[in-house]
C-alpha positions in Angstrom: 39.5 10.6 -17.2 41.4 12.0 -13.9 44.5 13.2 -16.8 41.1 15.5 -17.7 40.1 16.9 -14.6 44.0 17.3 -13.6 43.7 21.1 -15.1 44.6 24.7 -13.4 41.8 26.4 -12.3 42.1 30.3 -12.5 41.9 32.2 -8.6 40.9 35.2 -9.5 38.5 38.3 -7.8 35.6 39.2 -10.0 32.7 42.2 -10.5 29.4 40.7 -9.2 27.0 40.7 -11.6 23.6 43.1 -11.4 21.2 41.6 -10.0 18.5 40.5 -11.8 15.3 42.5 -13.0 12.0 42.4 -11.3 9.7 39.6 -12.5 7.5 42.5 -13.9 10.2 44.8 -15.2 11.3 44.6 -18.8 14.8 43.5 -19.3 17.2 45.5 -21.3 18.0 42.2 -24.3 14.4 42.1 -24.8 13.5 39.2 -22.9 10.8 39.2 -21.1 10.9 37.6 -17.9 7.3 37.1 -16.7 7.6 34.9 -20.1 10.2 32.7 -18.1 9.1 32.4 -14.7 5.4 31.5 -16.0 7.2 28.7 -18.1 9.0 27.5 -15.0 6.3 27.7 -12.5 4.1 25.5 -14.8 7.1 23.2 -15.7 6.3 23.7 -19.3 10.3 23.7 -21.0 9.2 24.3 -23.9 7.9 28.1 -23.4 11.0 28.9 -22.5 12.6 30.4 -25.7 15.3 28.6 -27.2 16.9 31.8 -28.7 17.3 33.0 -24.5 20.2 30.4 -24.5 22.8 32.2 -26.6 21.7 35.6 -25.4 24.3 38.3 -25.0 22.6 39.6 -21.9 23.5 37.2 -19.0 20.4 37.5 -17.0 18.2 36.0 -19.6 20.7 33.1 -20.0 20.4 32.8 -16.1 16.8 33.0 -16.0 16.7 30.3 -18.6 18.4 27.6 -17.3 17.0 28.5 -13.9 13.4 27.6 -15.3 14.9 25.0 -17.3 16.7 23.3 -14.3 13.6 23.6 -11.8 11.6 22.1 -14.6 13.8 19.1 -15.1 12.0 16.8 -17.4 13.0 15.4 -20.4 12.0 18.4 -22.6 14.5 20.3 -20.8 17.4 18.2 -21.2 18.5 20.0 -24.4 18.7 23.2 -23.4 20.6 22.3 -20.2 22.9 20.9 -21.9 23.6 24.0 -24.5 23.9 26.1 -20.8 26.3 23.9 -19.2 29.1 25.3 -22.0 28.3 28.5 -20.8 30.9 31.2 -19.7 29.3 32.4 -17.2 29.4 30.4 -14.0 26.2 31.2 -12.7 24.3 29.3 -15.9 26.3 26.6 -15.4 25.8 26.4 -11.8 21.9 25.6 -12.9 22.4 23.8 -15.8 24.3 21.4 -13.4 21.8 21.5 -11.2 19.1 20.8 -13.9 20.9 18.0 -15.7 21.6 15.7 -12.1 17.8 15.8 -11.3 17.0 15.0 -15.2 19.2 12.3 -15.6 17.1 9.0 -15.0 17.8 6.4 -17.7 20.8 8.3 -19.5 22.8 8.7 -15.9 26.2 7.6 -18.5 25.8 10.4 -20.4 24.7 12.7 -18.0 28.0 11.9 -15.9 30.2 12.2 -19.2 29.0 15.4 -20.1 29.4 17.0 -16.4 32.5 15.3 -16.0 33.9 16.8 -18.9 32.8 20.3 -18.3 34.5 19.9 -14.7 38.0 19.6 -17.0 37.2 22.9 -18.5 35.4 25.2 -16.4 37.2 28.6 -15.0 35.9 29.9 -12.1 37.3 32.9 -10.0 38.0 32.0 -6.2 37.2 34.7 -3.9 39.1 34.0 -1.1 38.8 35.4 2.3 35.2 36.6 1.9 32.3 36.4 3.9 30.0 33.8 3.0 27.4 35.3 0.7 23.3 34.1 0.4 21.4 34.1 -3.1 22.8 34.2 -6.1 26.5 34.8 -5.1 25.9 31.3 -3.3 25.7 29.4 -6.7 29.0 27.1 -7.6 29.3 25.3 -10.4 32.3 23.2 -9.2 29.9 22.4 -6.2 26.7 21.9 -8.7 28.2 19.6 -10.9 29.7 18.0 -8.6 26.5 17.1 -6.4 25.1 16.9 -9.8 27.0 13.4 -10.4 26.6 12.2 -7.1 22.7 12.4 -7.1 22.8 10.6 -10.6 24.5 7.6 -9.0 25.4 6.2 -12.5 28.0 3.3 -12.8 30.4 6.4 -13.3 29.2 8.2 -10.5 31.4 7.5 -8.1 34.8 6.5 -10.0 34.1 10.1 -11.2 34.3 11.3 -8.3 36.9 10.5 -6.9 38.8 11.5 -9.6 37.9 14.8 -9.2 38.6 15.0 -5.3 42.1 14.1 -6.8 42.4 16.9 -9.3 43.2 19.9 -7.4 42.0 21.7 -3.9 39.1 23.7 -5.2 37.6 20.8 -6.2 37.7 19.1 -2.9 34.9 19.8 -1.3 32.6 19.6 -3.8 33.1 16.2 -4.9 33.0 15.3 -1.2 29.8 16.7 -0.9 28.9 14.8 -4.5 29.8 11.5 -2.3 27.5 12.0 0.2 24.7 12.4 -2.1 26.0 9.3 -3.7 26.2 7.4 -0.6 22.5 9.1 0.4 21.2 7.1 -2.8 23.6 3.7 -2.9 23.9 3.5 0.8 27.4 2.7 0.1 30.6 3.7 -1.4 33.8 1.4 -2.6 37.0 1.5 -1.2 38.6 4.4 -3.3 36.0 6.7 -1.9 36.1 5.4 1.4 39.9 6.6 1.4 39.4 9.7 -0.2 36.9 10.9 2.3 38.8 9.7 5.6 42.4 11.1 4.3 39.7 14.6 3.7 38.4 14.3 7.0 40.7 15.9 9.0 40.5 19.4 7.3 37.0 18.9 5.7 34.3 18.3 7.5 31.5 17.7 5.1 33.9 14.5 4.4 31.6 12.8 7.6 28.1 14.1 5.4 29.0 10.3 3.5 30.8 9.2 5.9 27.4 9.4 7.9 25.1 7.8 5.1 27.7 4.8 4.3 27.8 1.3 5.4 30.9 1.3 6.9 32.9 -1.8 5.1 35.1 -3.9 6.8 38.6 -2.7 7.6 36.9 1.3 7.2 34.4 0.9 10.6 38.0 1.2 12.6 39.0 4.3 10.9 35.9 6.1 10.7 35.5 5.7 14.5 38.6 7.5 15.1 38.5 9.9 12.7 35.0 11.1 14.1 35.5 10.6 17.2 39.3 13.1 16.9 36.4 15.9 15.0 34.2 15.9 18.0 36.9 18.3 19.7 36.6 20.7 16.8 33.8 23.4 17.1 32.2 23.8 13.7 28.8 23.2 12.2 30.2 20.4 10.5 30.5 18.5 13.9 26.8 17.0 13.8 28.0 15.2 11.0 30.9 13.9 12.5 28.9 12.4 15.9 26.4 11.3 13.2 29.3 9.2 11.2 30.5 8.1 14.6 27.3 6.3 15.3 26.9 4.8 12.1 30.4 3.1 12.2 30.5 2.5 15.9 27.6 -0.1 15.7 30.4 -3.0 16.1 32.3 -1.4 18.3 29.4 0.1 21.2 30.8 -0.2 24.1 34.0 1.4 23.0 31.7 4.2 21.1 29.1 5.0 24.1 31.3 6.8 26.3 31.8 9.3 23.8 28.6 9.4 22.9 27.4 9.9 26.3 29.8 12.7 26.9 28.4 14.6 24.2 24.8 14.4 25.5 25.9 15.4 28.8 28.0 18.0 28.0 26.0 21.2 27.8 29.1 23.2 27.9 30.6 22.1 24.6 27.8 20.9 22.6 25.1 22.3 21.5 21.6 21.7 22.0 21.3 19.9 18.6 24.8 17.9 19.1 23.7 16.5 22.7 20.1 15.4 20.8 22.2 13.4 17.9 24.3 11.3 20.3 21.3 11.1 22.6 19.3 9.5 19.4 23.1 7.8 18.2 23.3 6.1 21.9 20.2 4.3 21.1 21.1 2.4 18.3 23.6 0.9 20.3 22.0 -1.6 22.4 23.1 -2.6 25.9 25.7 -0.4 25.4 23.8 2.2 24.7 21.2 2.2 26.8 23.8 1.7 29.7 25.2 4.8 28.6 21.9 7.1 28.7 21.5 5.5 32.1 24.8 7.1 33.1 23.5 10.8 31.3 19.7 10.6 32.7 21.6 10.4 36.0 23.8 13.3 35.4 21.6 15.5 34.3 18.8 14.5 36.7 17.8 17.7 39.5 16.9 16.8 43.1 13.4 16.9 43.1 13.5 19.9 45.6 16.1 21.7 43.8 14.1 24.5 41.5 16.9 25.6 39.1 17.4 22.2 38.6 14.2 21.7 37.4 14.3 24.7 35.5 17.2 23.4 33.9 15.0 20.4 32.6 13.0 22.4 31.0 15.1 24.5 29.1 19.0 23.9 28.7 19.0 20.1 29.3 15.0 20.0 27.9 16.1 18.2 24.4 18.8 16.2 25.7 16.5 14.8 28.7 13.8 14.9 26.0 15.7 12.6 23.4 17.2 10.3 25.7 14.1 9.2 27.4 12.8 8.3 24.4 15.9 6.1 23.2 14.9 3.7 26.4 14.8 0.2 25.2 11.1 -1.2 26.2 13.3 -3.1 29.4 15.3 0.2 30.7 18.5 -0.3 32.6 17.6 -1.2 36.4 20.1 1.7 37.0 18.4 4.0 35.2 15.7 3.5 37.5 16.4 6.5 40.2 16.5 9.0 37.8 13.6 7.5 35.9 11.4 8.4 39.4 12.9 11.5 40.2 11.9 12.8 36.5 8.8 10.9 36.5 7.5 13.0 39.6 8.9 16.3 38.9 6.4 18.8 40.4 5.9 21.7 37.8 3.5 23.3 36.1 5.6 23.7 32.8 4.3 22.2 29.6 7.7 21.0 28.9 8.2 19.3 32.1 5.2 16.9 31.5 6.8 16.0 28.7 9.4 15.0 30.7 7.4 13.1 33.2 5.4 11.0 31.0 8.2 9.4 29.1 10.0 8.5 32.5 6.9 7.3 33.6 6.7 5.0 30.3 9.8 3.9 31.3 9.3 3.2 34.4 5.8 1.2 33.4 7.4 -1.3 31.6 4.3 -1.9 29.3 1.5 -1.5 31.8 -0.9 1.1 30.8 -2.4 1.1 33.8 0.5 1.5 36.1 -0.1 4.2 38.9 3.4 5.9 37.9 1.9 6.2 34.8 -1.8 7.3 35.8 -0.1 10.3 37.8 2.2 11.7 35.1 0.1 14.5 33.9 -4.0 15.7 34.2 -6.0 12.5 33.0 -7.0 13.0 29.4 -4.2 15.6 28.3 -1.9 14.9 25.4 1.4 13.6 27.2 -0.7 11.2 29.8 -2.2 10.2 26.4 0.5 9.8 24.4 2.4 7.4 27.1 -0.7 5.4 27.7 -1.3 4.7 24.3 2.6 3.7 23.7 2.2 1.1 26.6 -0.8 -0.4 25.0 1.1 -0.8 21.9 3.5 -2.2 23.3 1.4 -5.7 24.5 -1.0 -7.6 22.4 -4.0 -5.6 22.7 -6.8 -7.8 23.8 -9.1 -7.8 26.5 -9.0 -4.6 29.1 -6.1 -3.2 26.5 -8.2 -3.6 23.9 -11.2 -1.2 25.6 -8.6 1.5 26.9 -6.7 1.6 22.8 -10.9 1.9 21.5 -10.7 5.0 23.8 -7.4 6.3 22.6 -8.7 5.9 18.8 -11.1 8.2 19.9 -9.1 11.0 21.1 -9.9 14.4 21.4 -6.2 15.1 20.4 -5.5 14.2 17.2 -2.3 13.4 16.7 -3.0 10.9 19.6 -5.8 9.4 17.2 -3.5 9.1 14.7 -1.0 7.3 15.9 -3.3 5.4 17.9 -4.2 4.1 14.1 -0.8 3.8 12.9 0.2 1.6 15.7 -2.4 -1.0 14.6 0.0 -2.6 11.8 2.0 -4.1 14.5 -1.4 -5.8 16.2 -3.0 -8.4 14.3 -5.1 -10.0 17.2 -7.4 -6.8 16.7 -8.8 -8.8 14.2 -12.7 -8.3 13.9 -12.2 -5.2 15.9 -10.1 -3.1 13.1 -12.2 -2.5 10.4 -14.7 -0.1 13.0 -11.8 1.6 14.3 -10.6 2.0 10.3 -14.4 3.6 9.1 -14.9 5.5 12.0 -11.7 7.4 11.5 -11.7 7.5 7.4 -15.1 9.2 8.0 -13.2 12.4 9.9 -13.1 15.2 8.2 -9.1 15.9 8.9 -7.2 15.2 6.4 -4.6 14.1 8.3 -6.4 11.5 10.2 -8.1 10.2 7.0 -4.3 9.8 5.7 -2.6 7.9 8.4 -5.7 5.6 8.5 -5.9 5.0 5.1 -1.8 4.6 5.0 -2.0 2.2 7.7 -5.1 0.6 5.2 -2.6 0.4 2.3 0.8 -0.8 4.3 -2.0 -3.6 6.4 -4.7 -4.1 4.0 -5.5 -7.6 6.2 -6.6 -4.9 9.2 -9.7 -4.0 6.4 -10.4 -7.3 5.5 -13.5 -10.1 6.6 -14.2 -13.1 5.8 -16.0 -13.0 2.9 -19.8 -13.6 2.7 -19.3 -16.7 0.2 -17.6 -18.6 3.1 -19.9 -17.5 5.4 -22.5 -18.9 3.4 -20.8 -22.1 3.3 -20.2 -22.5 6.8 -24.1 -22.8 7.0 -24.3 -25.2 4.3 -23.9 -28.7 5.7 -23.4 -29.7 1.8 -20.7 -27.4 1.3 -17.0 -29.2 1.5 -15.2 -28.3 4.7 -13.7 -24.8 5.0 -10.1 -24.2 4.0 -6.6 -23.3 5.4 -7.0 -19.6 3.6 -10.6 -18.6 3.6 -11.4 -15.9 1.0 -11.7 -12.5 2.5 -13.3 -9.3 1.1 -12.8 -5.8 2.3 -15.0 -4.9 5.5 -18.5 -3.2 4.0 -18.2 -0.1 6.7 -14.4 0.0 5.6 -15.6 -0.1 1.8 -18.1 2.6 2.2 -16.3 5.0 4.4 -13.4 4.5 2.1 -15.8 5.2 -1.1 -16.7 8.4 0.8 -13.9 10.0 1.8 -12.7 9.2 -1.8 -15.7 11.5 -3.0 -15.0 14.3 -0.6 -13.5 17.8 -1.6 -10.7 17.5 0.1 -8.7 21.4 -0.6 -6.2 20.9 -3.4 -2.6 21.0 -1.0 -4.1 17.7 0.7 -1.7 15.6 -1.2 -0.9 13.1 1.3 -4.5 12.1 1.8 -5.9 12.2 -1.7 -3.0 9.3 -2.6 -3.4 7.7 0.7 -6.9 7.1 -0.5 -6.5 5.6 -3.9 -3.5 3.7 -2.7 -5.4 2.1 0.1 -9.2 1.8 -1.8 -6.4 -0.1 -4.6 -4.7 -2.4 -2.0 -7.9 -3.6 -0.9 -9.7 -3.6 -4.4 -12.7 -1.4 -3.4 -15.6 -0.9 -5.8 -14.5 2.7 -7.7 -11.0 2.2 -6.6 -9.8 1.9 -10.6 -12.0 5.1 -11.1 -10.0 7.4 -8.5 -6.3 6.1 -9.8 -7.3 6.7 -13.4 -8.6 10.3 -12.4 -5.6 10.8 -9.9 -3.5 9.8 -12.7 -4.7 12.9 -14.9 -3.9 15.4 -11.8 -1.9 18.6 -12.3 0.7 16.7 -10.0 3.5 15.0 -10.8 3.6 13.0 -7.5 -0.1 12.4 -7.6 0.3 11.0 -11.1 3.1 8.7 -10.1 1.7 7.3 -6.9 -1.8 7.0 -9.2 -0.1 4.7 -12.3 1.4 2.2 -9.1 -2.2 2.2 -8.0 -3.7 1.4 -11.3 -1.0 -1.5 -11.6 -1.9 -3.0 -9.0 -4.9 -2.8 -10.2 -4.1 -5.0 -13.0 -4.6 -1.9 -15.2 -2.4 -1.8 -18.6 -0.9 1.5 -18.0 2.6 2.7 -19.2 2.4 6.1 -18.0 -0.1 8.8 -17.0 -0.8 11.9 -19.4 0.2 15.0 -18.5 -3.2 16.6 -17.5 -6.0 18.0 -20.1 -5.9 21.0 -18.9 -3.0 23.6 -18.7 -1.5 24.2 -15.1 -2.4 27.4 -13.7 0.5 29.5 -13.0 0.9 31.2 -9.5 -0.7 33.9 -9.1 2.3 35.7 -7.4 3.8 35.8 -11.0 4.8 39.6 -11.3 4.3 40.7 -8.4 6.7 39.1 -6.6 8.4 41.0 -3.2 11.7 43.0 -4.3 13.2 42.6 -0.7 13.9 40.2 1.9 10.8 40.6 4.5 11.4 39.8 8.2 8.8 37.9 10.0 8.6 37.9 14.1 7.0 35.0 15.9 6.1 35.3 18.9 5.9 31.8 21.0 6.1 31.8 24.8 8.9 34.0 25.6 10.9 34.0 22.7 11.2 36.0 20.0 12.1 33.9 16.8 12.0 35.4 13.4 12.6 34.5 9.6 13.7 36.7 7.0 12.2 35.9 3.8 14.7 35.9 0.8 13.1 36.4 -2.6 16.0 36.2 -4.8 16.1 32.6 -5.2 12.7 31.9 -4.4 10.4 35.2 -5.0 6.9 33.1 -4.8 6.6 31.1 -2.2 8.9 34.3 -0.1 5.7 36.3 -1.5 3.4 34.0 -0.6 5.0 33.7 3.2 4.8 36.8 3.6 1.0 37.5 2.6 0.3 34.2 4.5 1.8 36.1 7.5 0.5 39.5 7.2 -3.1 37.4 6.8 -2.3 36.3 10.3 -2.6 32.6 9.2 0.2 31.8 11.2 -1.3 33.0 14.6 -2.4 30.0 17.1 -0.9 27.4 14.9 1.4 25.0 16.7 4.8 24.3 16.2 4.0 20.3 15.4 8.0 18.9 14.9 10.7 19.2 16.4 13.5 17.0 15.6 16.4 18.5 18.1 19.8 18.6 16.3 17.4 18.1 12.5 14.3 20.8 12.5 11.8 22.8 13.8 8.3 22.7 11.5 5.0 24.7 11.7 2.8 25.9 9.7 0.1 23.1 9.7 -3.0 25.0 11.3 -4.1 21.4 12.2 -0.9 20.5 14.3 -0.6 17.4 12.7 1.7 17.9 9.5 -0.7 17.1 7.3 -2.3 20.4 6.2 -1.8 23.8 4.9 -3.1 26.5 3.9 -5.5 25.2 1.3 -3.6 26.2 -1.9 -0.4 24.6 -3.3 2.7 25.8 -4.5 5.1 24.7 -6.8 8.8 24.6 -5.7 11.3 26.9 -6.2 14.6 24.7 -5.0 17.9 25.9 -5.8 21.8 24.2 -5.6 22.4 26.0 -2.4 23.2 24.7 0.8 20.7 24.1 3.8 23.0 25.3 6.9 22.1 25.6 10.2 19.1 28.3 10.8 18.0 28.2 6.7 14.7 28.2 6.5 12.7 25.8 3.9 9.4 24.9 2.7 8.2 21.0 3.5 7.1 18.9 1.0 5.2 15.9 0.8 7.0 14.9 -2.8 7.7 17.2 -5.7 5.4 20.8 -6.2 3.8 19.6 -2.9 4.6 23.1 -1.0 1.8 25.0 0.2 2.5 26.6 4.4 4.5 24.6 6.4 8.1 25.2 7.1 10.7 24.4 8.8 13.7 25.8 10.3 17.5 23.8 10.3 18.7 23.1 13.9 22.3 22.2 12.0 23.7 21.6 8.8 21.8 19.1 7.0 23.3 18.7 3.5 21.0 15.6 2.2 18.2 18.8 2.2 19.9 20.6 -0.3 18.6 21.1 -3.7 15.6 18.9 -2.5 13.7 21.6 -0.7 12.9 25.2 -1.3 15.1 27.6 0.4 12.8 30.5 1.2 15.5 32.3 3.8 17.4 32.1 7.1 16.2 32.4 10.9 17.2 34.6 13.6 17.3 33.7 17.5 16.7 30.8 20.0 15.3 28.3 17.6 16.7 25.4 19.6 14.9 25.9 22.4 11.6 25.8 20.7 9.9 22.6 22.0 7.1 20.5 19.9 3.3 21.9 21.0 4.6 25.5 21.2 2.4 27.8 20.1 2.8 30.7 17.6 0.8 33.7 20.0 1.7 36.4 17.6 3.2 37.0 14.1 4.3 40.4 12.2 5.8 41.2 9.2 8.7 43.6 9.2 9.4 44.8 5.4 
């Protein structure tokens, strides 16, 4: 197999092709492609003609196995398959693409096939050119590739590194094609574990596996040094490398932490996302660790009187301070201690500064809700002081006075405090008889993202719904009934049953995915009356996750089911469908004083770019929060809940693409598969396991890592 792949690949310049027609413009072969892109938004292979894939005009054969790839069911395999022999690189590129996401249950053949079109493809190699976006972006060395690692056969990764052996232009691909292995195995054999450290050194995406690996023994040593020799190399690769150095240096802390620590301290060298990583990395490193973000809490700690320091907090140092603080083991170092109470009593009226002074407060608490640190952190009732208070309930058996301040808490005017005030209460049993009133008060809610985490929390804890069961009550007053047993029989709570039973029958908008299979997975777990009626309907639902999720449902069920229909009736293409935007759009937010903007980029993804923009020019992204930010991961918004749950009220499809998620590309979130609808997010580094997964709608533009969660979107406009 590696004789195979051992061929000379042809470096070469090339014309660009045209770029492609207008959804609504006829194209000059005859094809039409409003044809196409209604066959690919409705995932329907075969409307897309089978002649298109031995057209003589190259755009058709593109648009084909484009549609083809994005469908990636069964029906599509064939067609694929005739595209990946294509000359044109472009096609094959998608066929690639296509064939690694359609590959479950013939992953052999799948890896053959790619593997032997890696032997014979001919691709020009444009060296010392800017890096392009779009179209020019596509690689098929890189798609097929990526293509065998995310099939993770039994060939996968022998495969592999065979081709990381054949020849530097295929290098990096099939070190990328690792990580996505390792991102599904969770671990790689020793061959690949060589290949990627001897790559390391001049290839940083080598430390995107490296990062997702279980380091074996006599590898942990290695990768330590190798990442920790990459952390003096600028690059957007280097969040991988600290990422890798975590991973590995689990057995090795106290050697690791320093270097760690260094990073997060450093604002100098690192960047805001970098400092975040090892502040997140330091706290999977026990006492090590958490020695360590002692050490940078103090260094980065102001005088309480000094006001540039404190200004410093809440900008430069804010994620770094932020992320540390909340890597603090429940018992934080007594040394951390002084910096703990300088932070905790910062005097400031900044929004971000509270955020600092509740979590030192936490710290400082030690568990005790009700500790005056604690009390004094921020105004009474606002969403830090709440947030903190709840986590030190959670963090003691809630009975007694706890148990009356979490009631409250469950009842928060903030919802995101409510919610996790419900998903918290899988770790609390002794709640007991007082669960199943906290569980129906908040199913009842008409957010859909409340109704989902309770109802999650229902289906991961379906002994929080439960009572004992009227039978055995009955029994228990029957002095002829034999004495009760070790493992009374329990039934679901009747408030829990109806409130579940109603929020099953609500309309909830069609882009509430997350809470219309929260439902029918938890009204299954706990076997409420019409619970077998919602799977079987969820199972004939226009979405392919829904469906899924639904046939689990009914199995637990003790339903006979092998498989949910596709649904009766055909899916309704987007509306968007010629009349797509021609043109990337630029889109300016406004949010405090910053000035952050996204350019939409319709090329790869014209309908959900088209429906961006209209969202924008609408206004719906006025007043809506920014709800996540992951420092070093993403920024997300979009939700006009704040919560992550919502949208805009219609779905949309995906559009994803084999191109690369680097730092600053902008992508849609999704809840599972065609689960898109309004939220986005925005890449604070490179974060190659989002690649092909997500859809790419374009790239941002300014200070999006100093965006902080709870920030608020004032103004938007739509620059065309």
């Amino acid at each position: 197999m590696r004789r195979l792949l051992l061929v000379a690949l042809i470096a070469a310049c090339s014309k660009p092709a045209p770029p492609p027609p207008e959804a609504g413009a006829p194209a000059a072969s005859g094809f039409d492609p409003v044809a196409i892109a209604r066959a690919e938004d409705t995932r329907v292979a075969k409307e897309v003609p089978p002649e298109v894939r031995t057209s003589h005009d190259v755009m058709a054969r593109r648009r084909s196995a484009r549609a083809l790839a994005r469908i990636a069911d069964a029906a599509s395999v064939e067609g694929l398959t005739v595209h990946l022999a294509d000359e044109d690189a472009q096609t094959v590129a998608w066929a690639a693409y296509g064939l690694g996401y359609a590959c479950k249950g013939r992953e052999d053949a799948t890896v053959r096939a790619l593997s032997a079109r890696a032997a014979s493809i001919v691709v020009p190699v444009l060296e010392g050119h800017p890096p392009q976006r779009g179209s020019d972006e596509l690689d098929p060395r890189m798609s097929i590739a990526r293509a065998i690692g995310r099939c993770a056969g039994p060939l996968s990764e022998e495969v592999l590194v065979a081709i990381a052996t054949s020849g530097p232009d295929w290098l990096r691909p099939a070190l990328t094609g690792l990580g996505d292995l390792a991102t599904r195995r969770k671990q790689l054999g020793a061959p690949a574990l060589t290949v990627l450290l001897d790559a390391a050194a001049g290839n940083d995406i080598a430390f995107y596996a490296l990062a997702r690996a279980e380091a074996t023994e006599g590898f942990a040593r290695r990768i330590v040094d190798t990442a920790r020799a990459a952390l003096a190399k600028p690059g957007e690769g280097r969040v991988l490398a600290i990422r890798a150095l975590a991973r590995a240096g689990k057995e090795s802390a106290k050697e690791v932490a320093p270097d760690l620590a260094k990073v997060a301290g450093d604002a100098k060298t690192y960047g805001a996302g970098e400092r975040a990583e090892a502040g997140r990395a330091l706290g999977t490193l026990g006492d090590p660790g958490q020695l360590a973000i002692a050490d940078v809490l103090s260094a980065l700690t102001p005088d309480s009187k000094d006001p540039i320091g404190i200004q410093r907090v809440a900008t430069s140092d804010f994620h770094a301070v932020y992320t540390l603080l909340s890597q603090l083991a429940v018992e934080a170092p007594k040394k951390a201690e002084p910096a703990l109470q300088v932070l905790a009593t910062l005097s400031s009226n900044d929004a971000r500064i509270a955020m600092i002074r509740c979590p030192a407060a936490l710290a400082l608490a030690r568990g005790a809700y009700d500790a005056d640190i604690l009390k004094k952190c921020d105004a009474e009732g606002s969403e830090p002081w709440e947030k903190a208070r709840l986590t030190a309930v959670l963090r003691r058996p809630i009975t007694k006075d706890r148990l009356a301040a979490f009631r409250a808490l469950a009842k928060s005017d903030h919802l995101r405090v409510r919610e996790e005030a419900i998903e918290g209460m899988g770790s609390h049993p002794e709640l007991d008889d007082a669960a199943p009133a906290i569980l129906a008060d908040a199913l009842l809610s008409k957010h859909a993202g409340l109704v989902a985490a309770t109802a999650e929390t229902i289906h991961a804890h379906p002994d929080l719904a439960l009572v004992l069961a009227e039978s055995e009550k009955r029994a228990a007053l029957d002095p002829k009934s034999p004495p009760p047993t070790a493992n009374p029989a329990q039934e679901v709570s009747p408030a829990v049953g109806r409130a579940l039973r109603a929020a099953l029958a609500h309309a909830w908008p069609e882009d509430r995915f997350e809470t219309r299979i929260a439902l029918f997975e938890a009204a299954a777990s706990v076997k409420v009356v019409g619970a077998k009626e919602a799977a079987t309907k969820a199972c004939n639902d226009a979405n392919p996750v829904v469906r899924e999720r639904a046939l689990k449902a009914l199995r637990t069920l003790g339903a006979d089911v092998k498989a949910c229909d596709a649904p009766d009736k055909p899916v309704a293409p987007a509306a968007e469908i010629g009349k797509t935007i021609g043109a990337p759009a630029r889109v300016v937010f406004d949010v405090h004083d910053l000035k952050l903007t996204i350019v939409l980029e319709p090329e790869l993804s014209p309908i959900t770019a088209t429906r961006i923009a209209a969202l924008a020019k609408a206004g719906f992204y006025k007043d809506v929060v920014v709800h996540r930010v992951v420092p070093g991961f993403v920024a997300q918004f979009g939700d006009p809940d704040g919560d992550g749950y919502g949208g805009s009220g219609t779905s949309l499809r995906c559009e994803t693409s084999p191109v690369p998620f680097r730092q600053l590309d902008v992508g849609m979130a999704l809840a599972g598969r065609d689960t898109g609808s309004s939220q986005l997010f925005v890449t604070l580094a490179r974060t190659p396991h989002l690649d092909g997964e997500y859809t790419r709608v374009g790239h941002a533009e300014g200070d999006w890592d100093k965006v902080a969660p709870g920030d608020v979107i004032k103004d938007v406009r739509v620059e065309e």
